[in-house]
C-alpha positions as semicolon CSV with decimal commas, in nm:
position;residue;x (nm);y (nm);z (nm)
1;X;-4,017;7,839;16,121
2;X;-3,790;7,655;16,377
3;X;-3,842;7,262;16,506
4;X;-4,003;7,400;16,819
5;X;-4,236;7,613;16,648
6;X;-4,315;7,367;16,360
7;X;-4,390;7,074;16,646
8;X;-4,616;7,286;16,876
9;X;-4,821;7,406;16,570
10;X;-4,922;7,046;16,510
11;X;-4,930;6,959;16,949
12;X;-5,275;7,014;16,998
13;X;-5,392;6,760;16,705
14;X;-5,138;6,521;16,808
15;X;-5,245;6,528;17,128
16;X;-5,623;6,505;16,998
17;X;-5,528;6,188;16,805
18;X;-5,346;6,029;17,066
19;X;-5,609;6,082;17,346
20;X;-5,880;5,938;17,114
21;X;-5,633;5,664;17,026
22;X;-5,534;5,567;17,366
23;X;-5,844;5,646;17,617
24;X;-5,604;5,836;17,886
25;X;-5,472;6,190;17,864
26;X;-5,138;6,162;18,036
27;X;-5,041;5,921;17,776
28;X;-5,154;6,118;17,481
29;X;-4,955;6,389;17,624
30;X;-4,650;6,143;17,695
31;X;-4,710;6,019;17,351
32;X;-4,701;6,322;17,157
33;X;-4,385;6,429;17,389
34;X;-4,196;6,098;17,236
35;X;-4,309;6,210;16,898
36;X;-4,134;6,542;16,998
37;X;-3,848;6,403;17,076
38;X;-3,822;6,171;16,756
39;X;-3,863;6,512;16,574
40;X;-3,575;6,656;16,745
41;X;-3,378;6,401;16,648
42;X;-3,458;6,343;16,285
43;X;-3,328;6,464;15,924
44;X;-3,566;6,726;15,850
45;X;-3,471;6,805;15,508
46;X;-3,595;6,465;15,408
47;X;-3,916;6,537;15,526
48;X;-4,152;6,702;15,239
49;X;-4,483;6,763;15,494
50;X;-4,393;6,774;15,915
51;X;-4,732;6,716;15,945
52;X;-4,767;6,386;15,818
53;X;-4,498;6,278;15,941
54;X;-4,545;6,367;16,279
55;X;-4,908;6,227;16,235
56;X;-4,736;5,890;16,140
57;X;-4,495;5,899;16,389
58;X;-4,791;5,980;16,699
59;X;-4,990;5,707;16,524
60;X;-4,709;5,417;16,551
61;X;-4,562;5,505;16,923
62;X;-5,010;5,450;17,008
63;X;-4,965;5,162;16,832
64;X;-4,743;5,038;17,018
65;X;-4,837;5,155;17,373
66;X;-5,198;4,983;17,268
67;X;-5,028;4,683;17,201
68;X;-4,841;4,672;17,522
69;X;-5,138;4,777;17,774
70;X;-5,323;4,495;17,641
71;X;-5,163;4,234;17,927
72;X;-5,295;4,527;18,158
73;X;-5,636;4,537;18,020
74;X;-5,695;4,184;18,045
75;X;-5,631;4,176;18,474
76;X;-5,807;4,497;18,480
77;X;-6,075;4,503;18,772
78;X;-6,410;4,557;18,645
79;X;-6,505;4,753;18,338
80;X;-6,236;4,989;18,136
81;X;-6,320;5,373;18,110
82;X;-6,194;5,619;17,949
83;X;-6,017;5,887;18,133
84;X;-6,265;6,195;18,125
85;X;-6,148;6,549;18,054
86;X;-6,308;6,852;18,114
87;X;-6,388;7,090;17,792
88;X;-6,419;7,423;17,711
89;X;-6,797;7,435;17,730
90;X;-6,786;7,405;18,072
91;X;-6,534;7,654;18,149
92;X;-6,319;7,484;18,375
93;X;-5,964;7,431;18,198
94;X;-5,852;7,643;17,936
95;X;-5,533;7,540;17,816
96;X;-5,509;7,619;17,413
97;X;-5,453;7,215;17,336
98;X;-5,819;7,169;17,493
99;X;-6,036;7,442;17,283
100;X;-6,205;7,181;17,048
101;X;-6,197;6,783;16,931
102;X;-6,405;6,681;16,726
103;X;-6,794;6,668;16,726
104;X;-6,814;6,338;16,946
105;X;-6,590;6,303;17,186
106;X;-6,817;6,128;17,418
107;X;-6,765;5,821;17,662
108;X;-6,980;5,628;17,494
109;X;-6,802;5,690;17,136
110;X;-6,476;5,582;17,322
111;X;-6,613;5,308;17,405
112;X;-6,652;5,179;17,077
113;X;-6,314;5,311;16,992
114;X;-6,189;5,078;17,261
115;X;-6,332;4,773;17,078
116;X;-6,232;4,826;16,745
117;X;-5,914;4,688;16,667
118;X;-5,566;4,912;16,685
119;X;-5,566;5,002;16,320
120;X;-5,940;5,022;16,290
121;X;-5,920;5,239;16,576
122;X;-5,619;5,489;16,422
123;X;-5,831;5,462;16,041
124;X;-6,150;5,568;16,178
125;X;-6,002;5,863;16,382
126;X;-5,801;6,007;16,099
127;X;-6,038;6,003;15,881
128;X;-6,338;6,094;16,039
129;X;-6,167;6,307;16,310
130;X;-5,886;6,487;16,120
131;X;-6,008;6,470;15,787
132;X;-5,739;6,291;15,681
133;X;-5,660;6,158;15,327
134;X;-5,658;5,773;15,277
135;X;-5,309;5,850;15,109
136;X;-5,220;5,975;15,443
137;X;-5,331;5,712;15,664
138;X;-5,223;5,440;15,414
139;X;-4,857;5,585;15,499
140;X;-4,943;5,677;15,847
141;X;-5,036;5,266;15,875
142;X;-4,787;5,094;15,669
143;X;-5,074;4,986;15,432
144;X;-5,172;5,042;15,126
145;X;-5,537;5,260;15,057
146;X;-5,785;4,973;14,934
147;X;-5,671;4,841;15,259
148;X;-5,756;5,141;15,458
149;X;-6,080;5,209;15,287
150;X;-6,166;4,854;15,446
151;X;-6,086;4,953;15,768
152;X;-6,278;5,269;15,761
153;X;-6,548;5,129;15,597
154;X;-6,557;4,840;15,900
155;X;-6,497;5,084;16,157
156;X;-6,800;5,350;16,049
157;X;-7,024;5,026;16,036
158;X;-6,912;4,926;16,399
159;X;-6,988;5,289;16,512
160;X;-7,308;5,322;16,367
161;X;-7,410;4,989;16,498
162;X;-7,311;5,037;16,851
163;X;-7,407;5,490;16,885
164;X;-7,713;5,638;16,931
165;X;-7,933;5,645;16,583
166;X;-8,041;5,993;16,736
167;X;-7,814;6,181;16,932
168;X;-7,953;6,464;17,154
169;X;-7,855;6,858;17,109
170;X;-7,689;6,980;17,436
171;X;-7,985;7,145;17,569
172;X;-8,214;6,870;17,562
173;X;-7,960;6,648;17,713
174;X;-7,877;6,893;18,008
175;X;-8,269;6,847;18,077
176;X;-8,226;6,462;18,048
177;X;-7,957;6,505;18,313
178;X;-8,171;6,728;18,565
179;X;-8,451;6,491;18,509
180;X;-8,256;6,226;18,593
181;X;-8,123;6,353;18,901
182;X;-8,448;6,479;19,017
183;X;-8,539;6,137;19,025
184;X;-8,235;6,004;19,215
185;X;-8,303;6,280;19,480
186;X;-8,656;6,173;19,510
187;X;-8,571;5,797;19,520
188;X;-8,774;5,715;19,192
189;X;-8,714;5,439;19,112
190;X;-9,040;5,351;18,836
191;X;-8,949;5,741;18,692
192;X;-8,536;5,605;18,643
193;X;-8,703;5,320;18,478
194;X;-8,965;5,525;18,282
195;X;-8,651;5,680;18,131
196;X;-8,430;5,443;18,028
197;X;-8,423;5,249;17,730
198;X;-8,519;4,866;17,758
199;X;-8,139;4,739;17,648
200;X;-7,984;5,052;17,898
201;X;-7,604;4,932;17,940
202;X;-7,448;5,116;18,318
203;X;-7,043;5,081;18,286
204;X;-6,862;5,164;18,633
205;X;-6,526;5,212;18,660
206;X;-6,313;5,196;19,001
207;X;-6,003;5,031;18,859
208;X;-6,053;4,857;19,192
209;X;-5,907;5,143;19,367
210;X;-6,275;5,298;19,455
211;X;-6,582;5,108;19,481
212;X;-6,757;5,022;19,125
213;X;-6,969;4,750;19,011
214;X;-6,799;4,458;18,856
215;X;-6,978;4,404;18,535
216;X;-7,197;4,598;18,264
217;X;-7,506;4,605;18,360
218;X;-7,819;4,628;18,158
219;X;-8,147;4,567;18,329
220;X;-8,323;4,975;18,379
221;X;-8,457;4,821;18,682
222;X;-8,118;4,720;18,806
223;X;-7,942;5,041;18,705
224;X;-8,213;5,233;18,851
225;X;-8,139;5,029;19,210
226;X;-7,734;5,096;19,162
227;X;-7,797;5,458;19,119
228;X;-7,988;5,521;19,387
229;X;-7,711;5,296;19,613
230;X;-7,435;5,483;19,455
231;X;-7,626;5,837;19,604
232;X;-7,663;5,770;19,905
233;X;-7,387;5,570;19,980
234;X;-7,217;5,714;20,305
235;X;-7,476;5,992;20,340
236;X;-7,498;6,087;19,966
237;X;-7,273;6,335;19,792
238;X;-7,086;6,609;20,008
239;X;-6,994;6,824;19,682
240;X;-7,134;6,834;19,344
241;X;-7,080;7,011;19,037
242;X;-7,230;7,006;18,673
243;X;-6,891;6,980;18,401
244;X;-6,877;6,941;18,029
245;X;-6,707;6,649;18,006
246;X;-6,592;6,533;17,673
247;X;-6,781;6,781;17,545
248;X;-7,123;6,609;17,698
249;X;-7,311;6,714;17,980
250;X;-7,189;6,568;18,321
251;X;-7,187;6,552;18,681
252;X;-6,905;6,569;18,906
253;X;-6,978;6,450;19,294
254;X;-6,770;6,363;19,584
255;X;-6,906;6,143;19,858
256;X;-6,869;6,097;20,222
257;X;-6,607;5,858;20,190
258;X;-6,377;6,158;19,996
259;X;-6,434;5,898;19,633
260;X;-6,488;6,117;19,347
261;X;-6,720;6,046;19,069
262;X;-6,793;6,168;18,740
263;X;-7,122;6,021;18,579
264;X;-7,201;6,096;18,170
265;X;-7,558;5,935;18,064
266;X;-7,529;5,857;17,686
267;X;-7,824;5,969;17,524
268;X;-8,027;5,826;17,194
269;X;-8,356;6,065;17,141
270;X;-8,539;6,136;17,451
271;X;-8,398;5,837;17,660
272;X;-8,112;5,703;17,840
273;X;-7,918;5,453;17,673
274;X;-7,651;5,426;17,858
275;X;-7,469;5,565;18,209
276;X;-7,093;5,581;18,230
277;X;-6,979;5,604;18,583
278;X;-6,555;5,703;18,672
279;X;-6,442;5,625;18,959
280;X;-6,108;5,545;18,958
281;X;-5,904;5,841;19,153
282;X;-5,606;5,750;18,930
283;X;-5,863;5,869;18,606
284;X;-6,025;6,192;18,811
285;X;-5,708;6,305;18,954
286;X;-5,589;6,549;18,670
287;X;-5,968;6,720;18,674
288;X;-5,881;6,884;19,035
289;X;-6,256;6,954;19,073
290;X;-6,237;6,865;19,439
């Protein structure tokens, strides 16, 4: 097997951990590309497993962009998002690197990803993403393996803390969704309330390029009034599309001002927990839905 071959072998999982690492898919890709080129450069007869070591290798250079966006995360305007992507569910890109991630890849599990800490953040994905060994992610992290069984352990107990205690099957969520935006059509706003959960949190995202609100918000009755605003702003939307978007059902809509928006409700049981809202055209660029 030559370097090229060996490297794109292991590209789509790089490019998996990377995305889940760092929230934005042009970096994972930009990421994993550094990776390639570190591979390019180094001995390779020293190397006993090219996986590993290009796991280690995509792990650190995250590490380090993580630490260095964290000036630009501070100044940030209004709430962080991830960048969505579109998935294979939905049928609308079908490059090989974007066939499958693992089973949650939603907004609201990056979320929590974004608070954990950097290491927590690369532990938890590793191990509960990729499968990986705690011998592996001990090297991967410069640590030793009681330490990274901490930082899993910490992590999963973050996670299960902050995610739905029951998550809904796709189905049942698509149904959620068209209930939902029934009840925006018909300007409901006790049936938006009737179907959120008292502690609902609404996250909008404009990077202050589009307009978004400026904090989390979690009053149903509140949410209820932003979503009904945020349809029929500027004569409500002029396009709109269901996606799968991180593997979740979503909806894509552009509105009379030309903003794009991608909405993902986060679902626990039969109710909405919480709404996720990008619209930052520098995040909904790459999805070319428009």
């Amino acid at each position: 097997m030559n370097l090229d071959t060996a490297f794109e072998s292991e590209r789509k999982r790089l490019t998996g951990v990377a995305y889940r690492m760092l929230g934005r898919w042009s970096e994972a890709e930009d990421a994993v590309q550094d990776a390639y080129l570190r591979w390019q450069a180094a001995d390779h007869a020293a190397i006993e497993t090219p996986a590993a070591w290009l796991t280690t290798v995509t792990v650190r250079l995250c590490l380090d962009r993580i630490r260095r966006a964290k000036a630009s995360r501070e100044v940030y305007v209004g709430p962080w998002l991830p960048e969505p992507i579109l998935t294979m569910e939905g049928g609308e890109r079908r490059e090989a690197e974007m066939e499958s991630f693992a089973d949650d890849l939603s907004l609201g599990l990056m979320v929590v990803l974004e608070r954990l800490g950097p290491e927590e953040r690369a532990a938890f994905i590793l191990r509960e993403a990729f499968d990986s060994s705690y011998a592996e992610i001990a090297s991967a992290l410069g640590k030793n393996e009681a330490a990274v069984r901490q930082l899993v352990s910490r992590a999963r107990e973050r996670v299960r803390a902050e995610r739905p205690r029951f998550r809904a099957a796709p189905d049942a969520h698509q149904r959620l969704m068209n209930e939902f935006l029934s009840a925006v059509a018909a300007n409901d706003t006790s049936r938006l309330v009737a179907m959120m959960t008292s502690d609902v949190r609404f996250a909008s995202d404009g990077g202050g390029k589009a307009p978004a609100a400026l904090r989390i918000v979690d009053s149903p009755a509140e949410v209820a009034r932003l979503m009904l605003h945020l349809a029929g702003a500027k004569g409500g939307p002029q396009a709109i599309r269901f996606v799968t978007v991180n593997g979740v059902p979503s909806v894509w809509f552009r509105d009379g001002q030309g903003f794009e928006t991608v909405a993902q409700l986060d679902v626990d049981g039969d109710k909405i927990c919480a709404i996720y809202i990008v619209r930052n055209p520098e995040k909904l660029a790459h999805l070319k839905l428009h």
